[in-house]
N, C-alpha and C positions, 0 to 999 in steps of 0.2 A: 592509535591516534584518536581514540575517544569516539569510534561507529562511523568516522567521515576519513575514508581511505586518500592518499594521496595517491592519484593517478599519473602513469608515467604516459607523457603525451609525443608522437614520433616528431622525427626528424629536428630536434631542435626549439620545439615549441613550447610555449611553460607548461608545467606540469595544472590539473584541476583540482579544487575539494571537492568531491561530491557526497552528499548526505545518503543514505541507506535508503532505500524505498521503504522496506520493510516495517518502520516505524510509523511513515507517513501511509500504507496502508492499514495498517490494522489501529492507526489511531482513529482514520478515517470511519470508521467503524465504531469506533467507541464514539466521536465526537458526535457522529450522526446521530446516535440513539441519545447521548445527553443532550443534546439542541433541542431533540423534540422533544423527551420529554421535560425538559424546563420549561419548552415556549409552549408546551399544549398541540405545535404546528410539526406532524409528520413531513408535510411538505419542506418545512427549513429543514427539520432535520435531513433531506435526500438532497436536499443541495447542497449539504456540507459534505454529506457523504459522497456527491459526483462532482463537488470541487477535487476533492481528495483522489478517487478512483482518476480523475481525467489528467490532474500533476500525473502522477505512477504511470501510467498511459504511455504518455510524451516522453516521460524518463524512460520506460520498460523499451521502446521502441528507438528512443536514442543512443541509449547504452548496451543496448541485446540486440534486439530482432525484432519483427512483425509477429514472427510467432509465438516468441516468449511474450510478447502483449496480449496478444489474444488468448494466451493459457491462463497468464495471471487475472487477466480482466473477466475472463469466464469462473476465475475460482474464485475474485469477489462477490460476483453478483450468484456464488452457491453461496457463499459464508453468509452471505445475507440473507436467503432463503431459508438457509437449515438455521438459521439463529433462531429464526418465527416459530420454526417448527419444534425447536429444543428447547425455545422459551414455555411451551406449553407443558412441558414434561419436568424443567429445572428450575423456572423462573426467567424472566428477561434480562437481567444483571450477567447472571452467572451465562446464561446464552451468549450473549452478545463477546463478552471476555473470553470465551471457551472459541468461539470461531474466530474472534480477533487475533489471538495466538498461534491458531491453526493458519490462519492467513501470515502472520509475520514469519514463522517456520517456512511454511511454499515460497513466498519473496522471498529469503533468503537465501533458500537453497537453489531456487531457480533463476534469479538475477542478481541479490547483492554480493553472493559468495566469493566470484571472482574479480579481480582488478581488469578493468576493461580501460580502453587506449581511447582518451574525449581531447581532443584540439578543444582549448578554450581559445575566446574572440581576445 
């Protein structure tokens, strides 16, 4: 169904669309580092990147667990650290893209893989 699974919802209630995290994380990642560096402003750039990180948050913890949030949310905020650090050895492009990937792989495997059961309102 084009990366937005239909969810089977119990007892009778409509079924949801939800969107893959996985995309909204590691784009969040990408989008972060193009903000800043178009607007000159590090700072925009981290708030685009912990608008993105706080969606995935709310989803990771609505559709999984507390746990799997705090796994996911701990291996963004390394993707972001080792990008600084791999930018200095690869470049920051090719950094940033390199943990991006790494990050939509972990989401995926670890929260969008399976069909999870969401009562929509």
């Amino acid at each position: 169904m084009g990366g937005v699974e239909q969810l089977v919802s119990p007892a009778g209630t409509r079924a949801a669309r939800v969107l893959p995290t996985a995309p909204v994380a590691a784009g969040s990642l990408i989008a972060g580092y193009a903000v800043a560096v178009a607007s000159g402003s590090r700072p925009l750039g981290g708030v685009v990147l912990l608008a993105g990180g706080l969606w995935c948050v709310r989803e990771w913890v609505r559709r999984n667990d507390t746990r799997t949030a705090i796994v996911l949310a701990c291996a963004g905020l390394a993707a972001f650290v080792v990008s600084h650090v791999l930018a200095l050895a690869i470049g920051a492009w090719p950094a940033v893209l390199l943990v991006a990937a790494a990050m939509a792989i972990a989401t995926w495997v670890r929260a969008d893989a399976r069909p999870r059961l969401v009562a929509s309102a």
